[in-house]
MOPAC internal coordinates of N, CA, C and O (Angstrom, degrees):
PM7 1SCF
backbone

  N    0.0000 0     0.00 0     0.00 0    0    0    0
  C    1.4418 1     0.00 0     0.00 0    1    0    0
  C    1.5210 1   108.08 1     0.00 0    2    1    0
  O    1.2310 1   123.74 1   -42.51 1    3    2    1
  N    1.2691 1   110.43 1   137.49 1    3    2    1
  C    1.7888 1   107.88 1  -171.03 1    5    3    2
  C    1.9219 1   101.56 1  -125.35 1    6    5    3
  O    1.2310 1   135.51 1   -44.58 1    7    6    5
  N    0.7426 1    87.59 1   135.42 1    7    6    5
  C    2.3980 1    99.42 1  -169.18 1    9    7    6
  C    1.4554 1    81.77 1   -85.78 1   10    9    7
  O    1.2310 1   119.07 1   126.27 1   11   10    9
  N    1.4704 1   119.37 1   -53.73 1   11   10    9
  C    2.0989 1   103.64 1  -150.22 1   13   11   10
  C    1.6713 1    91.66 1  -117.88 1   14   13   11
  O    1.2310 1   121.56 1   -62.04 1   15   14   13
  N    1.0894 1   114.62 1   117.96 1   15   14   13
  C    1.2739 1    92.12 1   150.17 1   17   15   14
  C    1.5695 1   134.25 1   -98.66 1   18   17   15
  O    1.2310 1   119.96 1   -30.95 1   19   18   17
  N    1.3828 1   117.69 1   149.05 1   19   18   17
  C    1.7633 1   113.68 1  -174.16 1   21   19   18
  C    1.8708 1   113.51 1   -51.12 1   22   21   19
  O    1.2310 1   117.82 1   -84.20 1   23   22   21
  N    1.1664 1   121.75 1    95.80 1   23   22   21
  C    1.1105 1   123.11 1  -147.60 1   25   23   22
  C    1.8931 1    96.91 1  -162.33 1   26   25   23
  O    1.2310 1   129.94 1  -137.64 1   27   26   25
  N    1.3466 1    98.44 1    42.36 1   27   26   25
  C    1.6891 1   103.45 1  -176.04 1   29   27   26
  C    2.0513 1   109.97 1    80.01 1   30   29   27
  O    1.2310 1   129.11 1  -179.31 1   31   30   29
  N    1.3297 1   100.05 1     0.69 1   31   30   29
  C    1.3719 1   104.88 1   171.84 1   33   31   30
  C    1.6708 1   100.72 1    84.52 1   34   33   31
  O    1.2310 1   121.28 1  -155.34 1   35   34   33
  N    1.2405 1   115.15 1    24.66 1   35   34   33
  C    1.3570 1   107.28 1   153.11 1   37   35   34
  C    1.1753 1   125.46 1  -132.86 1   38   37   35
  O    1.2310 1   124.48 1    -4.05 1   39   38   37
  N    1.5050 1   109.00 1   175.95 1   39   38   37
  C    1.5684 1   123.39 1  -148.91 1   41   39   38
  C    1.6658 1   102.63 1   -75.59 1   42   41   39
  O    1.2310 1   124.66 1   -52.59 1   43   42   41
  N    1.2484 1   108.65 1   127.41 1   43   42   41
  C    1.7820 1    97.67 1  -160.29 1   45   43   42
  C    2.1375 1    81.21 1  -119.79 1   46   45   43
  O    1.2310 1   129.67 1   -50.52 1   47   46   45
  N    1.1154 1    98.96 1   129.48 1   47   46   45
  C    1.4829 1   103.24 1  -176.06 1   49   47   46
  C    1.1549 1   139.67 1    97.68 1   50   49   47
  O    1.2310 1   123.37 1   144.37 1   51   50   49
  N    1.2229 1   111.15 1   -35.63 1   51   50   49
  C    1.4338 1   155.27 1  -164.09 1   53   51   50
  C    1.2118 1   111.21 1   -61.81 1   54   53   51
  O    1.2310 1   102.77 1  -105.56 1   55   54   53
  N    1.3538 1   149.19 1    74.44 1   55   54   53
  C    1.0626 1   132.59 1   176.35 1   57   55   54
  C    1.4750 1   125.19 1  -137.38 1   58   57   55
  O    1.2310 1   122.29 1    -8.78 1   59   58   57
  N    1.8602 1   113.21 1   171.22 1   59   58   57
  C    1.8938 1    86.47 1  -142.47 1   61   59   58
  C    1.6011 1   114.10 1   -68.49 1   62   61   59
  O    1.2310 1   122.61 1   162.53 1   63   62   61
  N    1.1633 1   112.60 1   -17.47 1   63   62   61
  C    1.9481 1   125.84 1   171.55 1   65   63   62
  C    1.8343 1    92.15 1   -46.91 1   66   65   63
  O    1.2310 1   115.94 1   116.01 1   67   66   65
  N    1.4893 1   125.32 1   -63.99 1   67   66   65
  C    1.3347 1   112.90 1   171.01 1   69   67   66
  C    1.2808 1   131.37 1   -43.37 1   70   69   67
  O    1.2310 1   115.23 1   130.41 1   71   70   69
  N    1.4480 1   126.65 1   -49.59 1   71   70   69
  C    0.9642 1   155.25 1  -158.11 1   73   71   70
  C    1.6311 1    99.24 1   -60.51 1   74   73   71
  O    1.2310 1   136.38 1   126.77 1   75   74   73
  N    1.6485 1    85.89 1   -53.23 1   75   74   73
  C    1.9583 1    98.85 1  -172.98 1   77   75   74
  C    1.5767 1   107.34 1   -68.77 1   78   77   75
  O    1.2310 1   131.91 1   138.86 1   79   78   77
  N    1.4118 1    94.61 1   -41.14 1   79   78   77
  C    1.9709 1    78.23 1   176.67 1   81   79   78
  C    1.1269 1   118.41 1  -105.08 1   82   81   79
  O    1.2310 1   110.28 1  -160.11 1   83   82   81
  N    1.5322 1   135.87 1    19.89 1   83   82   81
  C    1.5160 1   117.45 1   132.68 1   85   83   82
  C    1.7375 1    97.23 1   -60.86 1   86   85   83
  O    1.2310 1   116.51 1   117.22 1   87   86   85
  N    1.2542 1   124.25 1   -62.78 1   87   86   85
  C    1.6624 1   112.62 1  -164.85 1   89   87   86
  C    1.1964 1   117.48 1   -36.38 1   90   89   87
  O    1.2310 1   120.79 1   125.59 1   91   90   89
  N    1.6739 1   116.10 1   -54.41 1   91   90   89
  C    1.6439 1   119.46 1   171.50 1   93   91   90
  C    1.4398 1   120.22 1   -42.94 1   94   93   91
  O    1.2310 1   127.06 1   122.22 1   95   94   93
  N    1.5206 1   104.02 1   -57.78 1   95   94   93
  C    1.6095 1   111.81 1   171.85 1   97   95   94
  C    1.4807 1   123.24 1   -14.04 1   98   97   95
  O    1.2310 1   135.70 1    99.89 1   99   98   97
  N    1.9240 1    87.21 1   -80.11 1   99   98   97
  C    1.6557 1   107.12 1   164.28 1  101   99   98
  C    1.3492 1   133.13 1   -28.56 1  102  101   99
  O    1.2310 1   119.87 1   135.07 1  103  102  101
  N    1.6651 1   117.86 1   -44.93 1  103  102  101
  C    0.8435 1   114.46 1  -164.83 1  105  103  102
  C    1.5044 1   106.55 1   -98.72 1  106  105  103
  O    1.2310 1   119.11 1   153.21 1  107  106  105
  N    1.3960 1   119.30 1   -26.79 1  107  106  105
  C    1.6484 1   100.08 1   166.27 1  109  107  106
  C    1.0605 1   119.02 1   -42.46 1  110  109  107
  O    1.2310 1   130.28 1   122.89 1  111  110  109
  N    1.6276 1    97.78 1   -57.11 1  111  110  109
  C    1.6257 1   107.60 1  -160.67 1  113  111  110
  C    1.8388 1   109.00 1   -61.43 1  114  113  111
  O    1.2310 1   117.78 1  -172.72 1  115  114  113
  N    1.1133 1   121.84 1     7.28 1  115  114  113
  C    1.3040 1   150.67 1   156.41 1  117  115  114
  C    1.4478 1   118.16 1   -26.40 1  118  117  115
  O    1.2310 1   142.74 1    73.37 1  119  118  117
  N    1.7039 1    73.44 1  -106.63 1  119  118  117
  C    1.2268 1   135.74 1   156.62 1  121  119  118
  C    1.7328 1   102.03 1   -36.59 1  122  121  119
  O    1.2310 1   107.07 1   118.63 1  123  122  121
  N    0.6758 1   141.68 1   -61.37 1  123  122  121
  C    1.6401 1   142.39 1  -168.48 1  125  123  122
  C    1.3868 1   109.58 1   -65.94 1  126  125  123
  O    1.2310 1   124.11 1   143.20 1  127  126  125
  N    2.0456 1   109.71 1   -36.80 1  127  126  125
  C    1.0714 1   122.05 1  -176.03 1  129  127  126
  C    1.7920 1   126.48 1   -72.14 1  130  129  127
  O    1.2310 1   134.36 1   158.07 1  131  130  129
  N    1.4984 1    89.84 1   -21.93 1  131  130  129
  C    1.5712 1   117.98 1   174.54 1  133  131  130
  C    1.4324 1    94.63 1   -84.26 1  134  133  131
  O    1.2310 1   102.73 1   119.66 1  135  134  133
  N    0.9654 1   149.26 1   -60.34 1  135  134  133
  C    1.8912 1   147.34 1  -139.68 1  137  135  134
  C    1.4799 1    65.66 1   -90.48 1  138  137  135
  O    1.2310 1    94.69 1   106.16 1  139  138  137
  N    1.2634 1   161.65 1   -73.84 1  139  138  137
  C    1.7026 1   141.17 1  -143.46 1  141  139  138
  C    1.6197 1   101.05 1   -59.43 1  142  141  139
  O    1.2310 1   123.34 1   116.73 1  143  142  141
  N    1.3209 1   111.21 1   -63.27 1  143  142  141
  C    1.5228 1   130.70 1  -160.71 1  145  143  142
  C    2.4359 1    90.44 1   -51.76 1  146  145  143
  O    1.2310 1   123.04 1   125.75 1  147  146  145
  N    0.9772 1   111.77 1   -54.25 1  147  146  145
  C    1.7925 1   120.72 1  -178.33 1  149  147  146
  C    1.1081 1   103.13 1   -42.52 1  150  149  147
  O    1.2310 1   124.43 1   109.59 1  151  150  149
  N    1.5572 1   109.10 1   -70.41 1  151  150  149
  C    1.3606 1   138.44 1  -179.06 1  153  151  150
  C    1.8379 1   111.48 1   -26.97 1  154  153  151
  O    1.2310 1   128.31 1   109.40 1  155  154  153
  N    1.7221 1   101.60 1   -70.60 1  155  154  153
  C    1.5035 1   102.37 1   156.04 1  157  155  154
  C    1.7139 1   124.45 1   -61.41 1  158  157  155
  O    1.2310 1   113.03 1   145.32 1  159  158  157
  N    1.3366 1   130.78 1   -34.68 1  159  158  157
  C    1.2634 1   105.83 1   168.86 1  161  159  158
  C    1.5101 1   128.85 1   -74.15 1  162  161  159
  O    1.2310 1   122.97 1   178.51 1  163  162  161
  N    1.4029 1   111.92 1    -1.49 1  163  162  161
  C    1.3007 1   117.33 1  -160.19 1  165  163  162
  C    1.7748 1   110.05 1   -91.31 1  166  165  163
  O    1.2310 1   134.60 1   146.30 1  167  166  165
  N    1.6262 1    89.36 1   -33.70 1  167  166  165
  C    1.6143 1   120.48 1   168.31 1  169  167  166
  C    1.3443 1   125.11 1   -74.39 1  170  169  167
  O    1.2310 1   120.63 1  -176.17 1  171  170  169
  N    1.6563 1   116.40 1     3.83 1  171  170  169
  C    1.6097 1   109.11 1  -178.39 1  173  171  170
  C    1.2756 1    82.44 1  -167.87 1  174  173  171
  O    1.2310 1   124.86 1   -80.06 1  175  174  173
  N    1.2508 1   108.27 1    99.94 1  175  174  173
  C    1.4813 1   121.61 1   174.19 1  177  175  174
  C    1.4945 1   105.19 1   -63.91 1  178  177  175
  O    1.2310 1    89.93 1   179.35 1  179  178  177
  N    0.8385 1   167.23 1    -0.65 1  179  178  177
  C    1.8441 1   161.46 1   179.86 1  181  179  178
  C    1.6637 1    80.22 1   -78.44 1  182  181  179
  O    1.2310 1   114.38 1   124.80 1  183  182  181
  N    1.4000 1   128.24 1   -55.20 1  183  182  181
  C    1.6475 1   112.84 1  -161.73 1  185  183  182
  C    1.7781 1   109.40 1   -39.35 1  186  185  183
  O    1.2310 1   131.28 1   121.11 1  187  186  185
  N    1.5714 1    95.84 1   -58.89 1  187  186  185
  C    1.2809 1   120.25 1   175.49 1  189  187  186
  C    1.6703 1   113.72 1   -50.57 1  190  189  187
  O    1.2310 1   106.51 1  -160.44 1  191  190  189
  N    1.1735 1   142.69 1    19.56 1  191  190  189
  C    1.2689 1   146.16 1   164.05 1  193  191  190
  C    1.8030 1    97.13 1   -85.75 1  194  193  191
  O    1.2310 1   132.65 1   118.33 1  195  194  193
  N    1.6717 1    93.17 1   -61.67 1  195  194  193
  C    1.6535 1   107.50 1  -159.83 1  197  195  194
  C    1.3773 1   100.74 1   -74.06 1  198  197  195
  O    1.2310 1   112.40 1   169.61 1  199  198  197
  N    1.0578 1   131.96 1   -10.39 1  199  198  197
  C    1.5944 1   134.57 1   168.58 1  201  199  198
  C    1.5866 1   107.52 1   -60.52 1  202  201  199
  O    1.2310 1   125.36 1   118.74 1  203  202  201
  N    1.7642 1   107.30 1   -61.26 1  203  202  201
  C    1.3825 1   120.13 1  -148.14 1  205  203  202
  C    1.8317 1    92.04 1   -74.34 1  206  205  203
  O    1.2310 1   126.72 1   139.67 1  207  206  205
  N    1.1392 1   104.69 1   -40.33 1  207  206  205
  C    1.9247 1   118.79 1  -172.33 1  209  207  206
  C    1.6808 1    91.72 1   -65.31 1  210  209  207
  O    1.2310 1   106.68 1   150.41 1  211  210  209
  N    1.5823 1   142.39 1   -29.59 1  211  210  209
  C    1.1207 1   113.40 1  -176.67 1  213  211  210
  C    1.9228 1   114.25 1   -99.74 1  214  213  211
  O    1.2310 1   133.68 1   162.73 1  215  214  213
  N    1.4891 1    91.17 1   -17.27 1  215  214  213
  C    1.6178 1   113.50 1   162.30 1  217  215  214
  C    1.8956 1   113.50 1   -42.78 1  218  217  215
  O    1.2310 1   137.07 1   128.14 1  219  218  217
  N    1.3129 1    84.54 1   -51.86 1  219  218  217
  C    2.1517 1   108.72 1  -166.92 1  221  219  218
  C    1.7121 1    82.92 1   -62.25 1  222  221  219
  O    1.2310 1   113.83 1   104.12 1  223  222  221
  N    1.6207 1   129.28 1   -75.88 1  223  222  221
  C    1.4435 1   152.78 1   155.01 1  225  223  222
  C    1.6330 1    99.93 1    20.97 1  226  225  223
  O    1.2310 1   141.34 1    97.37 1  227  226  225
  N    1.2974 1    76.18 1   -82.63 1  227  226  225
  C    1.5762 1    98.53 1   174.81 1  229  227  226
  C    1.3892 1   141.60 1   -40.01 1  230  229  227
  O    1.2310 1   122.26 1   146.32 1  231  230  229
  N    1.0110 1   113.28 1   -33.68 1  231  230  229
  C    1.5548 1   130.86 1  -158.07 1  233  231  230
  C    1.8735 1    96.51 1  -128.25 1  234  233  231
  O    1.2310 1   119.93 1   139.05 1  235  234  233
  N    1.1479 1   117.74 1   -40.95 1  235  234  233
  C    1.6068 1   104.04 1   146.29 1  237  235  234
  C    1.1323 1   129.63 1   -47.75 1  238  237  235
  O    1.2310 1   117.78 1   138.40 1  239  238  237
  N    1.5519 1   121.84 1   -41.60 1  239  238  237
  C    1.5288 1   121.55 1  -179.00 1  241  239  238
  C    1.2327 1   121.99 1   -83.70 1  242  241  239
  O    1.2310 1   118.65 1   163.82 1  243  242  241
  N    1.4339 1   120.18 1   -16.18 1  243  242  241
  C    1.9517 1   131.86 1   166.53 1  245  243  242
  C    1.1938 1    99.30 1   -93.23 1  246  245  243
  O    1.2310 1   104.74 1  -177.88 1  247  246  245
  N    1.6871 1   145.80 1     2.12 1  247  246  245
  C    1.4898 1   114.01 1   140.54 1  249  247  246
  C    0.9552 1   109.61 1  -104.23 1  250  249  247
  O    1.2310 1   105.10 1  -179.43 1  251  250  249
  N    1.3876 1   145.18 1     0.57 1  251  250  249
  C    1.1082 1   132.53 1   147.14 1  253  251  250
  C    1.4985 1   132.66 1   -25.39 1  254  253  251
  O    1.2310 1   139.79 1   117.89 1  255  254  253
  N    1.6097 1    79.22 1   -62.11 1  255  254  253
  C    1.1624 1   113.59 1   177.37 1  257  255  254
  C    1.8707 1   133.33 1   -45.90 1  258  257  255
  O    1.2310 1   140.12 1   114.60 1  259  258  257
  N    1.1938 1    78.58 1   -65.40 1  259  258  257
  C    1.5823 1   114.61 1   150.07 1  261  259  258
  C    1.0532 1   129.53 1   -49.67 1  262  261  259
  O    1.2310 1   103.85 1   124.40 1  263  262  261
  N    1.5680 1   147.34 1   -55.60 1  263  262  261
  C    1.1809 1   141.58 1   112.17 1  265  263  262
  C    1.5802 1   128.39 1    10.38 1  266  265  263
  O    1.2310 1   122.25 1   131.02 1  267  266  265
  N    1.2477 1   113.30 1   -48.98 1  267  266  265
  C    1.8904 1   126.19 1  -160.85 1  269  267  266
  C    1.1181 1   104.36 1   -89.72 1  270  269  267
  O    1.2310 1   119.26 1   163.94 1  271  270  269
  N    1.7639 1   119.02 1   -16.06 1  271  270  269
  C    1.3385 1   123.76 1  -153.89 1  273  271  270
  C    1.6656 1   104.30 1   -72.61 1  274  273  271
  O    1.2310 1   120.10 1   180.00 1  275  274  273

């Protein structure tokens, strides 16, 4: 798929109705890619260990943080 073509260096086709649904596109296909990725952690709880341990990680190190300020 080509966005510009060499054509004096402008956008030949291109327009913002396109623009918006390549963006939409993207973002389902996103979006679909996230509901797969849940889907498997939600289904084999061991994922969900290393989630919650970098969750805990997390939120120790922004009051830490927070704290020092």
């Amino acid at each position: 798929m080509t966005l510009l073509a060499e054509t004096g260096g402008a956008a030949s086709g291109m327009t913002m109705a396109t623009v918006l649904s390549l963006i939409t596109e993207v973002m389902t296909a996103a979006v679909g890619w996230i509901g797969i990725i849940l889907n498997v952690i939600v289904e084999n709880p061991i994922f969900m260990v290393g989630i919650v341990i970098t969750f805990i990680g997390v939120g120790i190190s922004l009051i830490s943080r927070l704290l020092h300020l």
